[in-house]
PAZA-860570 format. One record per atom (N, C-alpha, C): residue number from 1; residue in one letter; atom name; x, y negated, z. Coordinates in steps of 0.001 Angstrom, whole numbers, plus 500000, padded with zeros to 6 digits. Example, Ala and Ser with C-alpha at 12.3 -4.5 7.8 and 13.67 -1.06 7.14 Angstrom:
<recs>
1,A,N,513190,505690,507800
1,A,CA,512300,504500,507800
1,A,C,513200,503300,507800
2,S,N,512850,502250,507080
2,S,CA,513670,501060,507140
2,S,C,512900,499970,507870
</recs>
This chain:
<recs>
1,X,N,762081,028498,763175
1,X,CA,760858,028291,763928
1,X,C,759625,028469,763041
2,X,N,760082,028086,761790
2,X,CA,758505,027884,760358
2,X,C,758085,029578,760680
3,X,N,759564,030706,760303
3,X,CA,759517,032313,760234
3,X,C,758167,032476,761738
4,X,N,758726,031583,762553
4,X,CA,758355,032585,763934
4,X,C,756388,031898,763851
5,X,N,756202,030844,763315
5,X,CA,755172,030506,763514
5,X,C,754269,031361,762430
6,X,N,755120,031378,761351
6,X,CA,753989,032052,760382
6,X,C,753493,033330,760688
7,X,N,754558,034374,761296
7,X,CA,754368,035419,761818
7,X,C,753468,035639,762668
8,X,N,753489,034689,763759
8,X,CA,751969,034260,764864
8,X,C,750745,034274,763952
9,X,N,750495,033874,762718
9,X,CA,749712,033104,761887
9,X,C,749091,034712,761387
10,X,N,749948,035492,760868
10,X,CA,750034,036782,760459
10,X,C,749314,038096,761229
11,X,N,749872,038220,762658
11,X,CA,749203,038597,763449
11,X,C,747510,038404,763904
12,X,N,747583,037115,764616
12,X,CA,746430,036738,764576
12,X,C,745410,036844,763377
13,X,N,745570,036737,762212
13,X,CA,744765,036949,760933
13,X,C,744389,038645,761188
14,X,N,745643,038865,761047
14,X,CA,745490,040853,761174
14,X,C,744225,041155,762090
15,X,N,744261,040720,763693
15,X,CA,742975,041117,764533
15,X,C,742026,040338,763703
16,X,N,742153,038983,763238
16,X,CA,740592,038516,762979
16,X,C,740406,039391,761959
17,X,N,741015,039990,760631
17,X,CA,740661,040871,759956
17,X,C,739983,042205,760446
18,X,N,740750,042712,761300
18,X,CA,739925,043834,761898
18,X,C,738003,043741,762319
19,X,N,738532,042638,763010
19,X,CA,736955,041985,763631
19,X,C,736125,042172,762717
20,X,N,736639,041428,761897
20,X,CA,735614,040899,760280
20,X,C,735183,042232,759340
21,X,N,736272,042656,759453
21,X,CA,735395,044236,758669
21,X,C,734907,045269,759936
22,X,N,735152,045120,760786
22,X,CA,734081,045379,762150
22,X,C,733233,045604,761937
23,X,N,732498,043982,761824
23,X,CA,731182,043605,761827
23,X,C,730876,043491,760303
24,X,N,731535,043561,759199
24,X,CA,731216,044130,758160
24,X,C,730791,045001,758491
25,X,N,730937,046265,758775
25,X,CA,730710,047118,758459
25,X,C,729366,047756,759468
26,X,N,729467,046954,760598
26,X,CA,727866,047214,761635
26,X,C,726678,046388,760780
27,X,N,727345,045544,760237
27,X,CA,726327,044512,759102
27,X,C,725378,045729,758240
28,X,N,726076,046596,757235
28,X,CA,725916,047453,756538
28,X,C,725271,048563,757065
29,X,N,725777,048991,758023
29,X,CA,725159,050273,758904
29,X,C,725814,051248,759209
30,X,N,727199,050640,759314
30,X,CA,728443,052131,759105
30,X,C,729199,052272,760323
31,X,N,728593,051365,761229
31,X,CA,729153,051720,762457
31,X,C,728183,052643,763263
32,X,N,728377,053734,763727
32,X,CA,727764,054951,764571
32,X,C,728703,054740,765675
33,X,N,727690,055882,766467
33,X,CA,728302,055951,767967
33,X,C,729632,057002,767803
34,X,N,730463,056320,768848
34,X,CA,731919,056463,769375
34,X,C,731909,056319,770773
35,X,N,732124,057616,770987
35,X,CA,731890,057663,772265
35,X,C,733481,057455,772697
36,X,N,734420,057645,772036
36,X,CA,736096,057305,772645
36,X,C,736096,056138,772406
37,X,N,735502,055284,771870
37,X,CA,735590,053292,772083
37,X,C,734727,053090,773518
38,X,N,735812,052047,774045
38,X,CA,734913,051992,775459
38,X,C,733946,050561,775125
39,X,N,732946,051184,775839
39,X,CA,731412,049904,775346
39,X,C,731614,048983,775006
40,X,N,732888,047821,776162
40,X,CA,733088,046617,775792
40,X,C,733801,046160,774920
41,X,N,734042,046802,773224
41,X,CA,734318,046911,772251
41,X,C,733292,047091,771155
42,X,N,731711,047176,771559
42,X,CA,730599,047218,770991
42,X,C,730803,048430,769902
43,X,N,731245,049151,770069
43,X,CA,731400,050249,769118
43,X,C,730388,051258,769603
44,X,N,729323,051300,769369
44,X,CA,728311,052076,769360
44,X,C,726788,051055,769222
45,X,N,725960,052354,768317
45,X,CA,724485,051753,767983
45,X,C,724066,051510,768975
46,X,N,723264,049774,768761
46,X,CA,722355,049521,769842
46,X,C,723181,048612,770623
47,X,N,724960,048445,770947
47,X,CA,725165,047451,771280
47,X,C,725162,046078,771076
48,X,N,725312,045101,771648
48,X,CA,725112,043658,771557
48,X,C,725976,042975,770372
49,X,N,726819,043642,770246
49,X,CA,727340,043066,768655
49,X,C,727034,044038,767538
50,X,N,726437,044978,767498
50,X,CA,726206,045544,766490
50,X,C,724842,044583,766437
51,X,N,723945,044676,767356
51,X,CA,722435,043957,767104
51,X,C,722851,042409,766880
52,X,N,723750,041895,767161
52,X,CA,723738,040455,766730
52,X,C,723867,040324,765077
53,X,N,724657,041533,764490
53,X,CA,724648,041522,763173
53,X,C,723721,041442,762301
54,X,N,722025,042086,763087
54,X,CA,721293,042190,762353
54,X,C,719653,040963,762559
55,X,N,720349,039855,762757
55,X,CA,719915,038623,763178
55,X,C,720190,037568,761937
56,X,N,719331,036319,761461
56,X,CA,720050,035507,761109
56,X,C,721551,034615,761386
57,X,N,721183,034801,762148
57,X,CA,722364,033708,762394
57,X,C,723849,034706,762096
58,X,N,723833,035869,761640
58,X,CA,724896,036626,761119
58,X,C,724975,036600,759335
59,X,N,724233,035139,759308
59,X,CA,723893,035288,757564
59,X,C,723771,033667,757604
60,X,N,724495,032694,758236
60,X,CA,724082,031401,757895
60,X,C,724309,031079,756481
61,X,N,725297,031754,755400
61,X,CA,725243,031126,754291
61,X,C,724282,031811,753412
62,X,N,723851,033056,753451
62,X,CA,723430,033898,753030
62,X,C,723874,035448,753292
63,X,N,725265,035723,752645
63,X,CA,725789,036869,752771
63,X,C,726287,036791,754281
64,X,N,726739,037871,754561
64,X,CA,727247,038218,756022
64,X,C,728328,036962,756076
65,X,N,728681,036516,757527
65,X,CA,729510,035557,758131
65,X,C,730547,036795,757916
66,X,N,730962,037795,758275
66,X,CA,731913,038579,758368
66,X,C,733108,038297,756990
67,X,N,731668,038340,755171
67,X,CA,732375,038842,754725
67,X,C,733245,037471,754346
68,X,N,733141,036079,754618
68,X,CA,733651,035387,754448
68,X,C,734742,035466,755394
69,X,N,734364,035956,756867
69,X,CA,736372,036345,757371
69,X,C,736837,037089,756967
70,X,N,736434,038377,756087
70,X,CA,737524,038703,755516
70,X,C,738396,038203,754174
71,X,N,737616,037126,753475
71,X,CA,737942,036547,752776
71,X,C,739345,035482,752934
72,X,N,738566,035095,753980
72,X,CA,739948,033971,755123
72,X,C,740779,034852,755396
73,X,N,740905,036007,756171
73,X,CA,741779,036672,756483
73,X,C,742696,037096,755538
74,X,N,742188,037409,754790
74,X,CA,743320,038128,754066
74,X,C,743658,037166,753286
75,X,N,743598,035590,752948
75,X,CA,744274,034657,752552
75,X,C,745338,033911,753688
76,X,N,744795,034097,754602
76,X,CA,745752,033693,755295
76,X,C,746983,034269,755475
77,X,N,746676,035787,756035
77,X,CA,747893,036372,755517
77,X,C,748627,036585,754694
78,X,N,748092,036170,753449
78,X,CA,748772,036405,752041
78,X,C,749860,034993,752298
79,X,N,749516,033703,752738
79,X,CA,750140,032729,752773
79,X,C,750815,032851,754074
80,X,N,750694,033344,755167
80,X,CA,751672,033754,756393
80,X,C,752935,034716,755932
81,X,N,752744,035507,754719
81,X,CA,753566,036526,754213
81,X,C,754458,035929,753211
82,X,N,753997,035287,752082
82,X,CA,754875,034757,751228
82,X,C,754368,032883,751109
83,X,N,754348,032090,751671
83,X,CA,753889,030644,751779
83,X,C,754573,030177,750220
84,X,N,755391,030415,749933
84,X,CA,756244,029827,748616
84,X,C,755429,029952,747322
85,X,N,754524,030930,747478
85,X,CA,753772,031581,746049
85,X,C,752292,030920,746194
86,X,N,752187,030473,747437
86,X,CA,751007,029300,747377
86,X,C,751067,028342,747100
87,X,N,749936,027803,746058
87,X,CA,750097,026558,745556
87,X,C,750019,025305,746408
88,X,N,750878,024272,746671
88,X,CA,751059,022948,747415
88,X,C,749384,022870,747963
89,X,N,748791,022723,747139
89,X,CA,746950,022441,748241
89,X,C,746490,023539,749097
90,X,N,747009,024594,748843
90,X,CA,746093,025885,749997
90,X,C,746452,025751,751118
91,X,N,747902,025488,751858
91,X,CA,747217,025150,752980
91,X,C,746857,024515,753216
92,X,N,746084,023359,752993
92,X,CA,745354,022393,752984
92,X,C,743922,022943,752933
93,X,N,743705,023652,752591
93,X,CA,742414,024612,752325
93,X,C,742256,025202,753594
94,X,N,743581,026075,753484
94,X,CA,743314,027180,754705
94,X,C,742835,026157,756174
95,X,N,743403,025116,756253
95,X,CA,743400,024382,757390
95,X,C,741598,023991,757170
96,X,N,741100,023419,756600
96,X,CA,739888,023083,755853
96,X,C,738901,024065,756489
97,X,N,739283,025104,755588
97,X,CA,738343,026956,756138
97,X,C,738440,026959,757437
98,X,N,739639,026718,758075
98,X,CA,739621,027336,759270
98,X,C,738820,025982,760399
99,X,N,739038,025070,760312
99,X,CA,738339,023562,760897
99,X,C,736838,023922,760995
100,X,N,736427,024289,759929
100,X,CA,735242,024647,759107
100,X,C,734334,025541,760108
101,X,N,735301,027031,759950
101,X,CA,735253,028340,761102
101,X,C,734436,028098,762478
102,X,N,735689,026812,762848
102,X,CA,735504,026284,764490
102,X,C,734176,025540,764654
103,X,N,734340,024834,763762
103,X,CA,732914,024334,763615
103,X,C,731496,025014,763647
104,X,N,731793,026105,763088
104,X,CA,730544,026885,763056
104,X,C,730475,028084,764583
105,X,N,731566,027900,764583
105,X,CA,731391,028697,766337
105,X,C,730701,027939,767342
106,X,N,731366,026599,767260
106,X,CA,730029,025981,768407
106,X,C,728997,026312,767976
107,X,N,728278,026574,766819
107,X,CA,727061,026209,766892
107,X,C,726410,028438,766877
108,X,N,727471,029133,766544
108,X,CA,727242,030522,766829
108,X,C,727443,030688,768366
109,X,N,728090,030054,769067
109,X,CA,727842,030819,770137
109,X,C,727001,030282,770966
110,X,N,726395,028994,770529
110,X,CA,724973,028257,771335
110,X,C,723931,029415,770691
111,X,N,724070,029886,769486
111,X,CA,723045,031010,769264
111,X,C,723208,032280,770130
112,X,N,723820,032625,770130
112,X,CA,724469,033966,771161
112,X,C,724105,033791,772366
113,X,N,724188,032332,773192
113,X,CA,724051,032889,774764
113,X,C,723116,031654,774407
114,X,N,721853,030776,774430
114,X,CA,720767,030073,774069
114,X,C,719588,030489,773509
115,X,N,719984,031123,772275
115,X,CA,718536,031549,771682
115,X,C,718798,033628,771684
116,X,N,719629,034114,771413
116,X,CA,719567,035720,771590
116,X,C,719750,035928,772980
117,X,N,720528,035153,773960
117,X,CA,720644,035361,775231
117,X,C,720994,036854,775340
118,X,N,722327,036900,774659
118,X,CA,723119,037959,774556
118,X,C,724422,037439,774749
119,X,N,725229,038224,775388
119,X,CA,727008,037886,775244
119,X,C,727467,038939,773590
120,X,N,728272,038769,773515
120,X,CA,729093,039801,772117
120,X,C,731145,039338,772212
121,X,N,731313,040675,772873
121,X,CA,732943,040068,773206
121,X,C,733651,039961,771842
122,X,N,733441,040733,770972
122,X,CA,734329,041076,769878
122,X,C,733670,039605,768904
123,X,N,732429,039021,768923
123,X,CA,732006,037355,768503
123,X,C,733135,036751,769164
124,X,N,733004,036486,770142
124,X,CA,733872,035479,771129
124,X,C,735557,035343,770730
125,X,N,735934,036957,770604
125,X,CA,737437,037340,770351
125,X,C,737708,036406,769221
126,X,N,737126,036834,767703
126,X,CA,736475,036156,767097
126,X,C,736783,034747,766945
127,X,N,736101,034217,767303
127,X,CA,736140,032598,767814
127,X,C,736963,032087,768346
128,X,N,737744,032820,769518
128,X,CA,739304,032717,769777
128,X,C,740179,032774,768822
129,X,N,739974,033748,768183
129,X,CA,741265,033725,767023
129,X,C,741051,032509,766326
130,X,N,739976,032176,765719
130,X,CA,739971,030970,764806
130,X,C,740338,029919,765334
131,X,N,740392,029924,766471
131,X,CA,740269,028244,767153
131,X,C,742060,028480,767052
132,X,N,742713,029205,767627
132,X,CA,744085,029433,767536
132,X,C,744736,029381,766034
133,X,N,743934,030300,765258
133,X,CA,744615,029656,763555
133,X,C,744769,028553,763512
134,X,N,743609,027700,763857
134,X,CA,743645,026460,763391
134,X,C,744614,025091,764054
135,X,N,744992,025495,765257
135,X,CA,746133,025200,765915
135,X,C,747449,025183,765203
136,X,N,747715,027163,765074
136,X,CA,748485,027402,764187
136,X,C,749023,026825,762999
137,X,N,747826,026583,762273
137,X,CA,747875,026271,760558
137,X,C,748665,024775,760776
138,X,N,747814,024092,761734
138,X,CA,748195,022641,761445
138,X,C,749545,022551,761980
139,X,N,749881,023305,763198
139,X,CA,751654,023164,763478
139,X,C,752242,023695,762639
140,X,N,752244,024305,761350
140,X,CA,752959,025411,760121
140,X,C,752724,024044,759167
141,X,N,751864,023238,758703
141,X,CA,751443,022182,758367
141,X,C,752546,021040,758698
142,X,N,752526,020694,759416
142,X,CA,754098,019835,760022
142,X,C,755132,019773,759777
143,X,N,755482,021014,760196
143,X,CA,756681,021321,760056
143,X,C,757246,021381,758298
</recs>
């Protein structure tokens, strides 16, 4: 059951990774129009998640929010892939980061539909995944 949960853990990291260098990369300026992505994937200039990138609130610590999911991401998966080669406190961390994450989504997506009075699906997706890691982590945590 530990195999089948971590694997969930694995997956899910994988899309939030995608996300995260996503919006890395609309952060930067490297997302152009694609016209074979359909809109509600914000893959083109001028959509609602590319322009949310270029807002504060896509910089609460300073650097991009993104590049810290990819930071998470790809730790998580590193510990969804081999858990044995992590030291006894990281997941304790990861659970930490990810608590952390959720936390900061309430207060990103009161920015999103409150003060930009914008939706952003691939934010939201986003925010789904984390809230589910953190589910995740703590039942992998248990066990």
């Amino acid at each position: 059951m530990a195999m089948v949960i971590r694997a969930a853990i694995a997956v899910l990291a994988l899309a939030g990774l995608w996300d995260a260098l996503y919006f890395t990369f609309a952060y930067y300026g490297r997302v152009k129009r694609m016209r074979w992505v359909p809109a509600i994937l914000c893959a083109r200039d001028g959509s609602n998640c590319v322009t949310v990138v270029q807002t504060p609130y896509a910089r609460v610590f300073g650097p991009p929010n993104s590049l810290f999911g990819v930071a998470y991401y790809l730790a998580v998966i590193a510990w969804a892939l081999e858990p044995r080669l992590a030291p006894a406190w990281f997941l304790g961390a990861l659970i930490a980061a990810s608590a952390a994450s959720v936390l900061l989504a309430f207060y990103l997506i009161y920015a999103l539909v409150a003060r930009l009075r914008t939706h952003c699906p691939l934010c939201y997706t986003a925010h789904a995944i984390n809230i589910a890691l953190l589910a995740m982590l703590i039942m992998a945590a248990r066990r």
